[in-house]
N, CA, C and O atoms as CSV, one atom per row, in Angstrom:
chain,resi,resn,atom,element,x,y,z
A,1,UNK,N,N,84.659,167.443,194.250
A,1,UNK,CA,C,83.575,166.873,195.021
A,1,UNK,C,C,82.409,167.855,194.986
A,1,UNK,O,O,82.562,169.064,195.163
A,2,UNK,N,N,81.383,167.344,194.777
A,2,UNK,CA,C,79.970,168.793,194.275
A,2,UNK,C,C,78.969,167.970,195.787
A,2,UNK,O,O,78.696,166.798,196.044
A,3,UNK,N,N,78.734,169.012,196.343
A,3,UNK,CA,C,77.983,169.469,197.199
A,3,UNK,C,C,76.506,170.152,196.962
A,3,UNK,O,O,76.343,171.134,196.238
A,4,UNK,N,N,75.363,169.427,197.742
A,4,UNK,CA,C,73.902,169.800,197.224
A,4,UNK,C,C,73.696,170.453,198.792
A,4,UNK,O,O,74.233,170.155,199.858
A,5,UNK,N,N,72.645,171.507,198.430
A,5,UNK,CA,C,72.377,172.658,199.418
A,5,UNK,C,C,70.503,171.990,200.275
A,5,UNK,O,O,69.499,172.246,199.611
A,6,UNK,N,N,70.364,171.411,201.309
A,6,UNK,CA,C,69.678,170.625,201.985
A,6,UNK,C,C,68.507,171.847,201.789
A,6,UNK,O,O,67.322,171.523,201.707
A,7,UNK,N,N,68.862,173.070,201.730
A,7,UNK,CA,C,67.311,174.194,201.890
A,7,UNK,C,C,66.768,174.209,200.223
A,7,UNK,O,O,65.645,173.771,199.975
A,8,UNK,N,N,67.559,174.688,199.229
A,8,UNK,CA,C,67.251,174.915,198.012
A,8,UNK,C,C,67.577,173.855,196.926
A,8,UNK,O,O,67.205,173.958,195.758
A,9,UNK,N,N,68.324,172.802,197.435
A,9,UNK,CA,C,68.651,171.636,196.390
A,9,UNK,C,C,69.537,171.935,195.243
A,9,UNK,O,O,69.538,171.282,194.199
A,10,UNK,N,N,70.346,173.032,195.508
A,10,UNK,CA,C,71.069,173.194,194.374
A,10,UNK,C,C,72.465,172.881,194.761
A,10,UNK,O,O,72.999,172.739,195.861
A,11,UNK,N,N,73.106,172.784,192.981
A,11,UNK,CA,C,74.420,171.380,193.062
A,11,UNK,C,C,75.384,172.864,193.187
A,11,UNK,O,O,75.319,173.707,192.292
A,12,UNK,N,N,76.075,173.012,194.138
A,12,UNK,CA,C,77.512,173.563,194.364
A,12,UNK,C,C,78.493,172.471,193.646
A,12,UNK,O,O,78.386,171.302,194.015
A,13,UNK,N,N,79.430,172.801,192.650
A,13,UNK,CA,C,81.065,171.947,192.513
A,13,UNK,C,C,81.769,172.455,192.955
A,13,UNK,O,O,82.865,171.894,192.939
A,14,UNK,N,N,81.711,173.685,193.580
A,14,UNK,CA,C,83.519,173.306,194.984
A,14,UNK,C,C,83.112,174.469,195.577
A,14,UNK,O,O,82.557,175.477,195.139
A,15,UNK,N,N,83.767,173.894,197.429
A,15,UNK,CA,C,83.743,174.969,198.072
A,15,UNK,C,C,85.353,175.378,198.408
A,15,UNK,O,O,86.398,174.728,198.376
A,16,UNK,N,N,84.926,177.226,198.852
A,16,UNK,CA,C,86.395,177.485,198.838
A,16,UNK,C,C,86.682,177.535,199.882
A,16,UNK,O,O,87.392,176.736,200.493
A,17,UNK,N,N,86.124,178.590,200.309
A,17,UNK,CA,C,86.083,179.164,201.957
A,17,UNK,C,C,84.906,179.597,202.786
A,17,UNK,O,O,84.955,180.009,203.945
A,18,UNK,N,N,83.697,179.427,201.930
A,18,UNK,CA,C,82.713,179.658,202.812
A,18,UNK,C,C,81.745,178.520,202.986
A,18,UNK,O,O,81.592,177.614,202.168
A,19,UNK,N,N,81.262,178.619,203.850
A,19,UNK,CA,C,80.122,177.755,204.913
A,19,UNK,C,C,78.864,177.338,204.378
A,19,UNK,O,O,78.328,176.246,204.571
A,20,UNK,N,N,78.338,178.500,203.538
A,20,UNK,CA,C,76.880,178.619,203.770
A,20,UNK,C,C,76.825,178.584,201.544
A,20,UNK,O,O,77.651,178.862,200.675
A,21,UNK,N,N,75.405,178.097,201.537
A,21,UNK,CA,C,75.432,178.239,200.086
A,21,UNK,C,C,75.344,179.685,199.393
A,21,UNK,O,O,74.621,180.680,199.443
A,22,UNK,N,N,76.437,179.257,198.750
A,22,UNK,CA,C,76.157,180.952,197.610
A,22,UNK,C,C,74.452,181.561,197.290
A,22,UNK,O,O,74.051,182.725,197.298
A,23,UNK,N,N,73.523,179.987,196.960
A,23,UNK,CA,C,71.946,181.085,196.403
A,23,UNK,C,C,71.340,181.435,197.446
A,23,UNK,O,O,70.865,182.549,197.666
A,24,UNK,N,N,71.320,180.264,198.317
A,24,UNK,CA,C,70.284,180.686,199.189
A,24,UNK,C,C,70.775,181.306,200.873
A,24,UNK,O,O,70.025,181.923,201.629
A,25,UNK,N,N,72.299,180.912,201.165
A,25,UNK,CA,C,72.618,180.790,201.787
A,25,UNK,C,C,72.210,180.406,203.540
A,25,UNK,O,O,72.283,181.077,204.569
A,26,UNK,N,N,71.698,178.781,203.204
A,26,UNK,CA,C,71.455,177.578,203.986
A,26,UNK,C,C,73.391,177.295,204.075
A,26,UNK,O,O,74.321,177.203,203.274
A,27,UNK,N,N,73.200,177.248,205.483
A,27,UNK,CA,C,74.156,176.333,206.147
A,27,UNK,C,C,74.565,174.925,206.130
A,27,UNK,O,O,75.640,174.507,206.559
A,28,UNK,N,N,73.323,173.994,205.429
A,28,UNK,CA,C,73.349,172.579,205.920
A,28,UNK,C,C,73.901,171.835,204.258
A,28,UNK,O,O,73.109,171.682,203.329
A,29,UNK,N,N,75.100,171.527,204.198
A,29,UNK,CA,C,75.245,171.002,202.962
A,29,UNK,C,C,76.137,169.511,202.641
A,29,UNK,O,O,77.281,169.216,202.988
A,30,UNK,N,N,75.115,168.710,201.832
A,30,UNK,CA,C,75.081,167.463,202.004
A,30,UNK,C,C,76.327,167.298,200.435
A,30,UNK,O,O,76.257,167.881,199.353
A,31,UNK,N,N,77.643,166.000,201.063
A,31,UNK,CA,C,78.049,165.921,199.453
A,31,UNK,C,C,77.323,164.913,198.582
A,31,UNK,O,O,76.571,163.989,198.889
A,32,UNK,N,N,77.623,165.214,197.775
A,32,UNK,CA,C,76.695,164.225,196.383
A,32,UNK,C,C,77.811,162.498,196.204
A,32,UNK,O,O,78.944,162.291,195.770
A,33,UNK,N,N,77.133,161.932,196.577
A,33,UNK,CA,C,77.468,160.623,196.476
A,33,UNK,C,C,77.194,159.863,194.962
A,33,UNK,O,O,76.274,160.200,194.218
A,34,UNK,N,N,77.952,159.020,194.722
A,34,UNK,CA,C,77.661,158.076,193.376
A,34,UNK,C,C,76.691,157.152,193.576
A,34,UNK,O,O,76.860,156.590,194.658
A,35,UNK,N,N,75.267,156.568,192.679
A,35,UNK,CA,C,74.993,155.583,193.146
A,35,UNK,C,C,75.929,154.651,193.348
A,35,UNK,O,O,77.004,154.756,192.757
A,36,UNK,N,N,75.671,153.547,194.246
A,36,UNK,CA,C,76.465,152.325,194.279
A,36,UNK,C,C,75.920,151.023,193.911
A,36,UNK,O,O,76.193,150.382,194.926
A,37,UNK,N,N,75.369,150.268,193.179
A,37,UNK,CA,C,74.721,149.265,192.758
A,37,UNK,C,C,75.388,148.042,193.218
A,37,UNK,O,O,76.536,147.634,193.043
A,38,UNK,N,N,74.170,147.460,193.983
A,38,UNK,CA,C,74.447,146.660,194.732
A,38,UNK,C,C,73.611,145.595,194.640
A,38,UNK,O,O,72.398,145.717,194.469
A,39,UNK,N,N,74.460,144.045,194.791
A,39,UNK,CA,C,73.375,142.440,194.421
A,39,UNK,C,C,72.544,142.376,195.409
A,39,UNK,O,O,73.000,142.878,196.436
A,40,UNK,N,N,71.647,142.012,195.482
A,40,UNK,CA,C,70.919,141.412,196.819
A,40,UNK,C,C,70.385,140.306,196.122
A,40,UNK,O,O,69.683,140.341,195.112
A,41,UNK,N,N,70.981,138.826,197.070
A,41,UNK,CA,C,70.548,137.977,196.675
A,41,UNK,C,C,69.565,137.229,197.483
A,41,UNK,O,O,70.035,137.298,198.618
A,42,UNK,N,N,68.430,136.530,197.546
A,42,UNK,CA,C,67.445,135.866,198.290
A,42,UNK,C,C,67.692,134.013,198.231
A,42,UNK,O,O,67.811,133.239,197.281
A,43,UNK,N,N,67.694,133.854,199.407
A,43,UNK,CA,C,67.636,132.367,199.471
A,43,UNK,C,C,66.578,131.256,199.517
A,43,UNK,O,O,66.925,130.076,199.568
């Protein structure tokens, strides 16, 4: 599961044991989701 760093935007692929990002070390870290493509249909 790869994890993006909310201060510097950079892609972490795995955390082990720590909290905070390795570059910048920001605390706030968002995981990276797949798009999901989705119908929207109109009536």
């Amino acid at each position: 599961m790869a994890y993006a760093c909310t201060h510097c935007g950079k892609k972490i692929k795995q955390l082990e044991s720590f909290i905070r990002c390795p570059y910048c070390g920001g605390r706030v870290l968002l995981k990276e989701r797949p798009n999901i493509a989705r119908e929207v249909t109109t009536d």
